[in-house]
N, C-alpha and C positions, 0 to 999 in steps of 0.2 A: 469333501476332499479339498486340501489347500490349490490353489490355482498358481502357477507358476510359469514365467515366461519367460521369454529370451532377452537381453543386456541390448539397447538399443544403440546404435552405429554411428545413427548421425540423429541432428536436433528433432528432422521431421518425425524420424521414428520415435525418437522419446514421445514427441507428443502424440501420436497416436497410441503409444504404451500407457500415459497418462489417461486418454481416454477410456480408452479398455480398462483400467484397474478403476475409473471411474463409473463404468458401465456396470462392471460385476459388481461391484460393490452397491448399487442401486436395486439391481436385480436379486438380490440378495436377501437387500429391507422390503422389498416390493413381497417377495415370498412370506416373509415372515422371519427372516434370518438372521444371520451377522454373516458378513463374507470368512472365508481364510484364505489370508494369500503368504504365501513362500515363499524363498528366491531373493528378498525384495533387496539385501547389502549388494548384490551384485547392479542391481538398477541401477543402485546409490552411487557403487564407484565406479559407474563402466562412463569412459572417456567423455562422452557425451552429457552426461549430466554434470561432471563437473565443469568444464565450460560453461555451461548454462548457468550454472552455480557464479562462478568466477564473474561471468556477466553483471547480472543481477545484482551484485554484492559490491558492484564496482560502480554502477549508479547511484546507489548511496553514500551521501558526503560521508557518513560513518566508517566506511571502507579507511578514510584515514585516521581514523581513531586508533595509536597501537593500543594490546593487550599487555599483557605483564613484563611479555618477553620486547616490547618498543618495539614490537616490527610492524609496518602496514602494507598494505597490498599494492602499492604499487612499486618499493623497493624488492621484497620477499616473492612477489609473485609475476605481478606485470611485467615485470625488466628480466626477468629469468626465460632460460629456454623452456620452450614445448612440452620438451621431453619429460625436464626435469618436474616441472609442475604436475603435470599428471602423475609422476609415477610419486611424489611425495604426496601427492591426496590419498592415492591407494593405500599408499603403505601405513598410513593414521588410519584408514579403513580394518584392515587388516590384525593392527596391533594399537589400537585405540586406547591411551591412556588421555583423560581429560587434563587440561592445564590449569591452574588457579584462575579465577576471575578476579580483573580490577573493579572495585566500587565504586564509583561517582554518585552526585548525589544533585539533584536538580529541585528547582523551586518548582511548588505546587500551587497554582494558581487559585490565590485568597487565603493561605494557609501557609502558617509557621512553619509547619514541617514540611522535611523535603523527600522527594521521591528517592529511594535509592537504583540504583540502576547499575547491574551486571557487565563488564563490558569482557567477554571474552576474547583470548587469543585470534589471528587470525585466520591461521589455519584449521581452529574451533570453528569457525563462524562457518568456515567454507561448507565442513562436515556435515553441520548441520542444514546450512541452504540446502544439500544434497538430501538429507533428509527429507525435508518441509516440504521438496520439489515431488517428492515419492508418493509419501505420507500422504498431503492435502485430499488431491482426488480421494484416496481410500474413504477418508474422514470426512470430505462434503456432503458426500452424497448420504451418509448417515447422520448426520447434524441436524438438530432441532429446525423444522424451516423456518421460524420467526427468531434465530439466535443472529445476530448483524454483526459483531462487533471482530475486529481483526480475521473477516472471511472476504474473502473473492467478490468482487461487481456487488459490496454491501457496505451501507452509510449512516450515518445515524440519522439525516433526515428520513431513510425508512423505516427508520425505527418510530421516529414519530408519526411518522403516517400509518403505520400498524397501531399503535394506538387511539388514533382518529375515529380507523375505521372500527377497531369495535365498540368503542365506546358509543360513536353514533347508529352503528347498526343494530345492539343489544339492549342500548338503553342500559347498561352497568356503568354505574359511576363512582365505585369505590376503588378506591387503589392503594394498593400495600405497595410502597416504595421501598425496598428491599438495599440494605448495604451489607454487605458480608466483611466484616474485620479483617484487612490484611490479606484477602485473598491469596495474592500470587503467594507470600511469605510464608504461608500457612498448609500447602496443598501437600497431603500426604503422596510419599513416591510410591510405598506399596499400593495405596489404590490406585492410584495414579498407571502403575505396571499394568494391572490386573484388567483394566479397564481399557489399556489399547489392544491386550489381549483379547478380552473380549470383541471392540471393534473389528477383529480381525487380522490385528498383526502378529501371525503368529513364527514371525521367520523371530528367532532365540536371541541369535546375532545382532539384529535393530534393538531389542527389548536391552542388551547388555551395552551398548551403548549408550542407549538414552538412559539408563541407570547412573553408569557414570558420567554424565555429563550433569545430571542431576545431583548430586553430590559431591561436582566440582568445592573444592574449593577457597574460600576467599582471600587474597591476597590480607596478609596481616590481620586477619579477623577468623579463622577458622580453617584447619586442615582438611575436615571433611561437613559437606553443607545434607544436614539431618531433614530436613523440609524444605519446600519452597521450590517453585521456577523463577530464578532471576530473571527479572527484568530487564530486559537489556537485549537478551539470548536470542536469535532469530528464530530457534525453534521454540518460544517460550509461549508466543500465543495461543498453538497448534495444541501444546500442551495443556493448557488452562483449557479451553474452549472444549477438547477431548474427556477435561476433569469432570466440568461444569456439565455437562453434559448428560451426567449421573441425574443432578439437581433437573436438567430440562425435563429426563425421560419422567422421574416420578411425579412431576407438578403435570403433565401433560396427560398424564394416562390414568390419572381420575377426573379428568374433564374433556381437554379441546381435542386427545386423541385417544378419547377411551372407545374401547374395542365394543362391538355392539353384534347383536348377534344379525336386525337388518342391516344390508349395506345399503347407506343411504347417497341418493348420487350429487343432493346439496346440503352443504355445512350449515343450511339456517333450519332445514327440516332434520336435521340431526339435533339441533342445538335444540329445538322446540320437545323435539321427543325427550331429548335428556333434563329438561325444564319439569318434565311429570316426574321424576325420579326423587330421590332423596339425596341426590351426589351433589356435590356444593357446586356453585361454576368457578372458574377461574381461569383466565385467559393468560398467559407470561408471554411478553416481550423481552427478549433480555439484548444488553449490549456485553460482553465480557463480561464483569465483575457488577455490572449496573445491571439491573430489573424489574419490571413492575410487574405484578399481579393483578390482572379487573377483574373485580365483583360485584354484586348485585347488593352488597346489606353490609353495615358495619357488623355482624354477628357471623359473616359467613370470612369476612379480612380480617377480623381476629382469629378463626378460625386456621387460615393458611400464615398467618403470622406465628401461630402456636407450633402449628404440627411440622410450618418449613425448620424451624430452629431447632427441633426436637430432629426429623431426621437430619440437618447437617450436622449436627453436634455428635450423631448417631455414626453417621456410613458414611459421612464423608470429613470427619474432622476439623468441621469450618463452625465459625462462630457467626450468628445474626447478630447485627447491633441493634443494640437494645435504647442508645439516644436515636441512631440516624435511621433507624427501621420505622418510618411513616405512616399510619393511614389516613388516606384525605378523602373525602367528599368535593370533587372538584364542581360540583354546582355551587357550592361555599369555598372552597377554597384553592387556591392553585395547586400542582404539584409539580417539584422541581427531576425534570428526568434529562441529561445529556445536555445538562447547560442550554435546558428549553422550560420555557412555563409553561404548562397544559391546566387549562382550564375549561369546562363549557359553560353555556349562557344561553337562555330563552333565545329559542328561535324555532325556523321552519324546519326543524328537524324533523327524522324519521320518530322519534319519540321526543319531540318537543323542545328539546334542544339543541345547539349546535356548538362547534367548539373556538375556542381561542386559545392562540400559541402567540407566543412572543420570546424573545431573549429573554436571560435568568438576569435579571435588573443587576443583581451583587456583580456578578460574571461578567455583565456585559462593559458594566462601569469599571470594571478593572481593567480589561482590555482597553479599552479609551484612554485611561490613566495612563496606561504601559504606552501607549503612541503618543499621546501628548508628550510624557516626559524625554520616550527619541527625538522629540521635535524640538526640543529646548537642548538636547543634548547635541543634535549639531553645532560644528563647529563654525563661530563668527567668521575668521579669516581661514578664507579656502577659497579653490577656485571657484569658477562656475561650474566647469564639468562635473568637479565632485562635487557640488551643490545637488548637481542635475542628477547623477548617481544618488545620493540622497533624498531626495523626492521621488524617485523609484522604489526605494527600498520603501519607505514610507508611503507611500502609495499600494505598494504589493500586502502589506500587513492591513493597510487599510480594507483593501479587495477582499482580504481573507478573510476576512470580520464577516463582511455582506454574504457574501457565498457561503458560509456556514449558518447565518442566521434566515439568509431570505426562504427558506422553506415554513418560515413561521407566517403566520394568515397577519399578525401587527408590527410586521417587522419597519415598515416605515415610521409607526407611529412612535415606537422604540427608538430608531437612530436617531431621528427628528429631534428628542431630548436630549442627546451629545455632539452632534453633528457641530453645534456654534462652538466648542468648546475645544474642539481639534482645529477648527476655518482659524478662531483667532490667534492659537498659539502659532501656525503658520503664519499667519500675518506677519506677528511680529520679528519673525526668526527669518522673515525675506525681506525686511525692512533694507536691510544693506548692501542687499544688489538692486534696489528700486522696484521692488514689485510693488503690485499691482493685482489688482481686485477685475480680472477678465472670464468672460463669459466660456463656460464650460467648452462651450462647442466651437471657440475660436482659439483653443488653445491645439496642440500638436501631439501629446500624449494623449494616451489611451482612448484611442478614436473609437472604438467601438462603443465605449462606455459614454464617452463627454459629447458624442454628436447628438446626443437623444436632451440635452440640457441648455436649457438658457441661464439656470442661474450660477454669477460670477463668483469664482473661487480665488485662493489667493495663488499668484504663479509670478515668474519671473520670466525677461527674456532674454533669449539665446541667438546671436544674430539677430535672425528676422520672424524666427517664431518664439512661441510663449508656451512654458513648461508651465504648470498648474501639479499642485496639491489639490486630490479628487476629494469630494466630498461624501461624508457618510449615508446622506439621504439619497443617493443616487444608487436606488434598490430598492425592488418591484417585489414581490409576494409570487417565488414558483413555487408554480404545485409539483406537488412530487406523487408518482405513481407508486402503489402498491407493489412490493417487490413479486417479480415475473418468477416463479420456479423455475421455469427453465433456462434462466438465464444465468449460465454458468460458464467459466472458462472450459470447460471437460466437455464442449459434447461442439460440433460445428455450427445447428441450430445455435446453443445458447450462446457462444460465441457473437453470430449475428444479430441476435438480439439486444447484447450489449452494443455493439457498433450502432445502431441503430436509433439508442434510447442515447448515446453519448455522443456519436457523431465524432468518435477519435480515431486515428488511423487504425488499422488491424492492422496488428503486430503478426509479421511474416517470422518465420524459422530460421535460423540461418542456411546460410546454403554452401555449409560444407561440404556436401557429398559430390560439388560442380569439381573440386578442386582434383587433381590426378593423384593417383599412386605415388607417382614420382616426386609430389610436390612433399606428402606424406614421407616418404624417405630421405627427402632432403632436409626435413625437418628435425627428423629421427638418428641422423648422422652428422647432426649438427655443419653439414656444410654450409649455411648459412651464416650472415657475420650477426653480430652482438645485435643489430635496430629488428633483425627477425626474430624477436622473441615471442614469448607466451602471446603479449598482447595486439602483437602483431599480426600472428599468425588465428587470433579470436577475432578481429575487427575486421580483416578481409572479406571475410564471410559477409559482417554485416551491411561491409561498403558495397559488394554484389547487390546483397538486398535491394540495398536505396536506391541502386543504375538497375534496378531491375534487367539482370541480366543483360544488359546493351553495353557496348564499349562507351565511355563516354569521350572519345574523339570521334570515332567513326559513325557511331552510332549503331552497328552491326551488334545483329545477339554474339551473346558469348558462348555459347551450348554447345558448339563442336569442336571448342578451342580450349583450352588451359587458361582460363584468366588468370594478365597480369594485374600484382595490386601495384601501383605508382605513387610515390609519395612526391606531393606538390612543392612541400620545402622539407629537405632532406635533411636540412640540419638545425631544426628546432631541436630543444634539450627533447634529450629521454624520452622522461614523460611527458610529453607532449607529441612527438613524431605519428606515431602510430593509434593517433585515435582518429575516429571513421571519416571526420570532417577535413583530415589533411591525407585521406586514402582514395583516388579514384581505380576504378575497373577499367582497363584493354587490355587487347588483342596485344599477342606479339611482338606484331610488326609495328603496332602504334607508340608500342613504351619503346620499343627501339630507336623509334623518331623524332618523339621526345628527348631524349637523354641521350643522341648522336647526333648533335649541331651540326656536323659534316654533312648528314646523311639526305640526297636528295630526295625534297618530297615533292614534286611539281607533277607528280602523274597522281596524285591527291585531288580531291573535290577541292573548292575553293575557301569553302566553307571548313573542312578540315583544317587544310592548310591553316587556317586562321585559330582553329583550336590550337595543334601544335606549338605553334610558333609563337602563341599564349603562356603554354604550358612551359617551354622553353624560355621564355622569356622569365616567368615568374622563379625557375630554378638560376638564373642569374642574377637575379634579384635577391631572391636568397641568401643565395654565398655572400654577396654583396652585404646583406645585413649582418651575416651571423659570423662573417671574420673580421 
């Protein structure tokens, strides 16, 4: 029987709704099942999750990318009232026709050709976040466990670390390196339908949406799109990974989760038993579109290189490539998987050898090439500040490099070969403000990283400190843990498990539901002026969040009161007024005191007194600037 629940209220509830549709959904595979669940457009468009929607979609720079129709989200939707937002997401809900997609088309790193990339509407985009936010849980908890690639608390350093670990604990060292042609471009919609059917979406309503959304389409190239999830589409990965999915279950269920009649309570005494059989091994790691295959013999990886292309050609309408489909012997030879070298090498291994990772040499040097050439491409005559801005940005690409690659076991010995090739073109491009070759850890950026260094980079000064361009070799070899199953957003264990393993704030719910009826109706009758809009009336919530419930003059909770939201300078443009970091939380009586100069506050703590008259101050300051 489908499972069907109630339209949640406020954010908390969504997420406990989220969990539950992730619960059942688990309990479901755990029996032996596929869930059904019903109801789920109402989830989709009930007030609650579009906000959340809107959120989310507004954190990424993308959000100002218009669509066909040139509109972006913070003129169409942020600057708009309440009211009017919510009830124009419903109504797409309701009478959903899709809009054309814009094409763009982006460099492919090492390669001529370029990505194309989907950019829908924005009101599309929303749709679908609303989707994705529904969807996901449904579709976690039934997702291949070793599948990483565009899922939840999943990276492709674990993706290389599942490869580590079997290679080193099985003693398999062949690997089918698997490219599928054109994946996203090529994914059939009727299997594609059939198979979130299958998963258990069986509300009609969702199924006829994401059909047309699927067949959007493309501006100037195609009225209606016959194949393919664009690129681009926030529900596109959800889509692929739900496709692929098919490809996990059958490679999985002739080896790493074939069904056995004992239930064995470890995976290496199951693997031992299935070793006397005649069933080939094969182990799949996949990231999206990228995966590998480990085997035990080049006879048994020709083997799954035959029969994988035969059934995708078969039941899923995908083509294997036949230049970039690999089999390697990584005691001989490297394999290139996620822009990582994988190889192993005599050692004390459990069977005799052990392994070596490194950056993908082509990969790695293109990336250095691309920062060198920003480095020459700063401008000679500029100030220092934007200098200084520039050794940031340069800097942060740099970092990005290290943190992607340091999960490799040779990742020092790898930068150490580009590292002089980045320091000198810096050199030269700081010639003109006087730099200077100063030691890591006497420079004033990035303290965490440059106090662990003596040796001198090239940097410039500012006043009385010294900005430094960081260098490539300052990056260690982390190890990366084997992905935790239970470490999931859907459950409050795996939650903390995340926190724990990442050490990043836990992301609180908003706390709409603190706000009064009244406030709700005054939003709803638009008596509010034009600065209370949509995103105004979204960010309150989260500026609560951050004052954790306390006023931030008095310091008093706010839980028996009506929090007011107060804006610090009231006359920043538009878009800028009402985001979280110019919205403080109080009390009544505190915005009153604020924003009425007259108004005596001498029977205030001292300490108050001193907020106020802060806050007050900085709203004449204000005006001051902004007329």
């Amino acid at each position: 029987m489908a499972q069907q629940f109630d339209y949640p209220k406020t954010e908390t509830e969504l997420r406990t709704l989220l969990d539950e549709l992730y619960l059942q959904s688990k309990k479901a595979r755990e029996e032996g099942k596929y869930p059904s669940f019903k109801g789920l457009l109402e989830i989709m468009s009930a007030e609650t999750t579009i906000v959340t929607a809107i959120h989310n979609i507004k954190s990424n720079h993308g959000s100002n990318t218009p669509g066909v129709d040139n509109k972006t989200m913070q003129r169409e939707y942020l600057e708009k009232p309440y009211k009017w937002v919510i009830n124009d997401i419903q109504s797409a809900f309701e009478h959903f026709e899709a809009q054309k997609i814009l094409r763009k088309y982006i460099e492919k790193p090492g390669k001529k050709e370029k990505r194309p990339l989907g950019i829908p509407t924005i009101r599309d985009r929303i749709v679908q976040e609303c989707m994705r936010i529904v969807l996901e849980p449904i579709m976690e908890a039934l997702f291949f466990e070793h599948s990483y690639g565009f899922r939840p608390m999943r990276d492709t350093a674990m993706a290389l670390e599942r490869l580590n670990f079997i290679t080193f604990h099985t003693g398999y060292y062949w690997i089918v390196e698997g490219d599928i042609s054109k994946c996203f471009d090529h994914i059939n919609h009727n299997i594609l339908l059939r198979r979130l059917y299958h998963l258990g979406i069986k509300d009609r309503r969702v199924l006829q949406i994401l059909k047309q959304m699927l067949k959007a389409g493309v501006l100037d190239e195609c009225q209606v799109n016959e194949e393919g999830t664009m690129q681009g589409g926030i529900i596109s990965p959800l889509l692929a990974n739900a496709y692929l999915d098919i490809m996990d279950e059958w490679i999985t269920k002739q080896w790493e989760l074939k069904e056995t009649t004992h239930k064995y309570v470890q995976d290496s005494a199951k693997r031992r038993a299935l070793k006397k059989t005649r069933l080939v091994p094969g182990f799949l790691v996949r990231y999206a579109d990228d995966f590998v295959i480990i085997t035990d013999s080049r006879i048994h990886a020709e083997f799954w290189k035959t029969s994988l292309r035969k059934f995708l050609g078969t039941e899923m309408k995908l083509t294997l490539s036949k230049e970039k489909t690999l089999i390697t012997d990584v005691r001989k030879k490297r394999a290139i998987f996620l822009g990582y070298e994988f190889k192993v090498v005599k050692g004390k291994g459990e069977h005799g050898y052990i392994t070596r990772t490194q950056p993908d040499r082509e990969r790695l040097k293109q990336k250095v090439d691309s920062i060198t050439r920003d480095i020459k491409k700063i401008p000679r005559e500029t100030s220092r500040e934007k200098m200084i801005d520039e050794i940031n940005r340069i800097n942060s690409r740099i970092r990005g490099v290290i943190q992607y690659y340091q999960c490799c076991t040779w990742v020092s010995v790898s930068m150490g070969k580009y590292a002089r090739k980045v320091q000198l073109a810096a050199s030269r491009r700081l010639k003109q403000y006087k730099g200077k070759w100063i030691r890591a850890k006497d420079t004033q950026n990035l303290p965490r990283v440059h106090q662990n260094y003596r040796q001198k980079i090239p940097s410039i000064q500012y006043r009385d400190i010294y900005i430094g361009i960081t260098a490539l070799t300052f990056c260690n070899w982390q190890e990366t843990r084997g992905k935790n199953p239970k470490e999931t957003p859907y459950t409050s264990e795996g939650r903390e498990i995340n926190f724990k393993r990442t050490k990043k704030k836990r992301i609180q719910a908003r706390l709409d539901d603190v706000y009064s009826e009244n406030s709700a109706i005054a939003v709803l009758k638009r008596k509010w002026g034009y600065l209370n809009n949509f995103e105004f009336v979204m960010n309150k919530a989260y500026a609560l969040n951050r004052d954790k419930l306390r006023c931030r003059v008095c310091g008093k909770w706010l839980i028996d009161h009506t929090p007011y939201a107060h804006r610090i300078n009231p006359n920043l443009p538009l878009e800028k007024v009402n985001r979280v970091g110019n919205l403080i939380s109080v009390h009544k009586r505190c915005y009153m005191a604020i924003n009425t100069p007259s108004m005596d506050i001498s029977e205030y703590e001292k300490q108050v007194q001193k907020k106020i008259l802060s806050y007050r101050e900085k709203l004449v300051v204000s005006h001051t600037r902004n007329n």
